[in-house]
Legacy VTK file of the C-alpha trace (Angstrom):
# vtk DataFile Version 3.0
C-alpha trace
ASCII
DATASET POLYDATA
POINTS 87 float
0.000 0.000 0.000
1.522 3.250 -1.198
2.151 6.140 1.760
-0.194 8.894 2.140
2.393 12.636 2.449
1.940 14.365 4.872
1.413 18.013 4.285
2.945 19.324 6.952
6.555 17.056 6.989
7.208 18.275 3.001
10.462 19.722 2.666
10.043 23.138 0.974
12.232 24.335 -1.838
14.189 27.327 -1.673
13.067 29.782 -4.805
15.023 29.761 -7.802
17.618 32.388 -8.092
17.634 34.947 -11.340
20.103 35.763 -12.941
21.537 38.935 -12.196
20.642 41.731 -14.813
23.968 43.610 -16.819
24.011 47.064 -15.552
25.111 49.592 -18.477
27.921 51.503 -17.046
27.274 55.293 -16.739
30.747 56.191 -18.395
30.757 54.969 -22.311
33.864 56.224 -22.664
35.554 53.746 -19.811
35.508 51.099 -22.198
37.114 53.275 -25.322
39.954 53.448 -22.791
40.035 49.699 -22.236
43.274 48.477 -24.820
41.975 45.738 -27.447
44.021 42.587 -26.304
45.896 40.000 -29.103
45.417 36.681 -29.001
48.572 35.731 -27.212
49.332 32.977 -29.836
49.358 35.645 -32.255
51.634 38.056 -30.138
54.511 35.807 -30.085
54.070 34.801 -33.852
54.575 38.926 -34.034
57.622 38.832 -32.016
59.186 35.906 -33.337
59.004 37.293 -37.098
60.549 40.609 -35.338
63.017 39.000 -33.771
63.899 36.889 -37.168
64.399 40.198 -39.321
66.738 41.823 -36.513
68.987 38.790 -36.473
68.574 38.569 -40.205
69.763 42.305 -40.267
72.827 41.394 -37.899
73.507 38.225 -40.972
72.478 35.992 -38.183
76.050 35.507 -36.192
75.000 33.616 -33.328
75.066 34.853 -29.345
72.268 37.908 -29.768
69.713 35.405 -30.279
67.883 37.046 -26.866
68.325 40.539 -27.362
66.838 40.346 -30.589
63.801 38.733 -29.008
63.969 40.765 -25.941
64.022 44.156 -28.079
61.130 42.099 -30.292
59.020 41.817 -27.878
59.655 45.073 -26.680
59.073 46.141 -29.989
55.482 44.710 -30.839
54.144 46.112 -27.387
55.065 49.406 -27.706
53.010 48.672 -31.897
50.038 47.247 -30.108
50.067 50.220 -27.217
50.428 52.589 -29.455
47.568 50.896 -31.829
45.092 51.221 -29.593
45.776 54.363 -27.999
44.879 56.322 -31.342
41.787 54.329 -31.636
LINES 1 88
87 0 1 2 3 4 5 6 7 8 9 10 11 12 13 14 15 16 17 18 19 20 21 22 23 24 25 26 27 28 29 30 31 32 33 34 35 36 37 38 39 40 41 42 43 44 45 46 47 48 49 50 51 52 53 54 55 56 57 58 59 60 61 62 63 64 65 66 67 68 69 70 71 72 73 74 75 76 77 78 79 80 81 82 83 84 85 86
């Protein structure tokens, strides 16, 4: 014989919770000062074809091999910085 439930011993659920609405921000032009980010795959494939035509400009003779990616990669930031500051 199948129970009877009992009214008063039912567990009750706790409401469902909403999701919480996207407030527009009051400043639009916080996000024109936000930088545009590269993919960071495509960051290094920048640096590493700097760093290919600075050794290439030295006639690649071997022991600068990190400078020329250090100065690279300094390089490509400073492009991208300055990229999206004029934007």
């Amino acid at each position: 014989m199948p129970r009877e439930k009992n009214p008063e011993s039912e567990k009750k659920r706790a409401p469902r919770r909403r999701a919480a609405a996207t407030v527009p921000t009051a400043e639009p032009s916080a996000t024109a000062t936000q930088p545009n980010f590269v993919d960071p795959q495509q960051r290094a494939m920048l640096i590493a074809r700097a760093a290919y035509y600075r050794a290439m400009d030295r006639g690649f003779a071997p022991g600068n091999e990190v400078a020329d990616w250090l100065a690279a990669e300094a390089e490509v930031d400073a492009e991208l910085l300055r990229g999206t500051a004029g934007s």
